[in-house]
N, C-alpha and C positions, 0 to 999 in steps of 0.2 A: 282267199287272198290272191292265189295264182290269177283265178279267171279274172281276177278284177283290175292285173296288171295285164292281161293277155288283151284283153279291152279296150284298150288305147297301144297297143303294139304299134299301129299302123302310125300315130306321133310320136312313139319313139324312133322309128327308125326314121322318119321324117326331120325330127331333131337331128341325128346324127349324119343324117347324109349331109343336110344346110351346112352343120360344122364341119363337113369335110370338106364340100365346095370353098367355102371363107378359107381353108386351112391353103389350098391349093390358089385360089387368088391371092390372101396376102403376100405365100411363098413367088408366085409369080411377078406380083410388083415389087415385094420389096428384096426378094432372095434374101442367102445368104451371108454372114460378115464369115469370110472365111480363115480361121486362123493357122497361127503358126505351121503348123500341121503339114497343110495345104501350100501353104505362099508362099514356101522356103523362107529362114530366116536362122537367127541364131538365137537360141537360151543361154543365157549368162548368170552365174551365181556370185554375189558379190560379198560382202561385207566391210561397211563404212561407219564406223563407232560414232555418235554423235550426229553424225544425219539426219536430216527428216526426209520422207517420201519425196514431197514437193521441191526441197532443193537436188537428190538426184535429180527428179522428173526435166526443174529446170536448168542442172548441168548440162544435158543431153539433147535439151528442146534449143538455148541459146548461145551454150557456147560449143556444141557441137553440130548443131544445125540437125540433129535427127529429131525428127516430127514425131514419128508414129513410134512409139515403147509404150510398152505396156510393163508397170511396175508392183509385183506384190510384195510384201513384205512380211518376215516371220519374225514376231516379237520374241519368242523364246529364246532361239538361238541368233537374232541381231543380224537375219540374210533379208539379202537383197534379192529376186526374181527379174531378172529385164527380160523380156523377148522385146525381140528387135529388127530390124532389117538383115540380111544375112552381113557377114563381118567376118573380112578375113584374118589372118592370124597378124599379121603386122599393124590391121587396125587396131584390134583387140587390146595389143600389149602395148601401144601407144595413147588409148581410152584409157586402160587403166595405170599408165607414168600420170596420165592427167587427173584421176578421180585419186589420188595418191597428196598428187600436188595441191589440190583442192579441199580434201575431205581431213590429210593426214595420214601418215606414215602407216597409222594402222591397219588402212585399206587395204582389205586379201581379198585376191581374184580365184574364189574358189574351185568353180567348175565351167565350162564353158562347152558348151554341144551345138 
């Protein structure tokens, strides 16, 4: 069994180099999406009762003109996840009088980093 995979040794490393070549051209043309991590930005915890994904998504896309959020959401406990552009404290607690005014009263600004 061994000699008869030793055998063709010389295509497998053949395979594996090919795929390491591809691996280092795709990363070269298409790089990285670098995220929060990286780009400086803020993570926001929310919670808006009665919301859907897509109307946060499109509070934030049209009537606050930020493009780029990225939004998860946790069914169990009813949180919101936004990362987003960095955001200072006076934006922060101005977004959230507004996702307040929009969503309702229940909207709690959990955590914010």
């Amino acid at each position: 069994m061994i000699k008869t995979l030793l055998k063709y040794k010389n295509y497998f490393l053949a395979f594996s180099v090919l795929l390491v070549i591809a691996s280092v051209v795709a990363v070269s043309l298409f790089g990285f999406k670098l995220g929060i991590d990286f780009t400086s930005g803020s993570l926001w915890q929310i919670r808006a009762p009665g919301a859907t994904t897509e109307e946060v998504r499109s509070f934030f896309k049209d009537d606050l003109a930020i493009d780029e959020v990225n939004i998860s959401f946790d069914e169990q406990n009813s949180i919101y996840t936004l990362s987003l552009r960095e955001l200072s404290d006076t934006e922060r607690r101005d977004i959230a009088g507004a996702l307040r005014e929009r969503f309702g009263e229940g909207t709690e600004d959990l955590d914010f980093w």
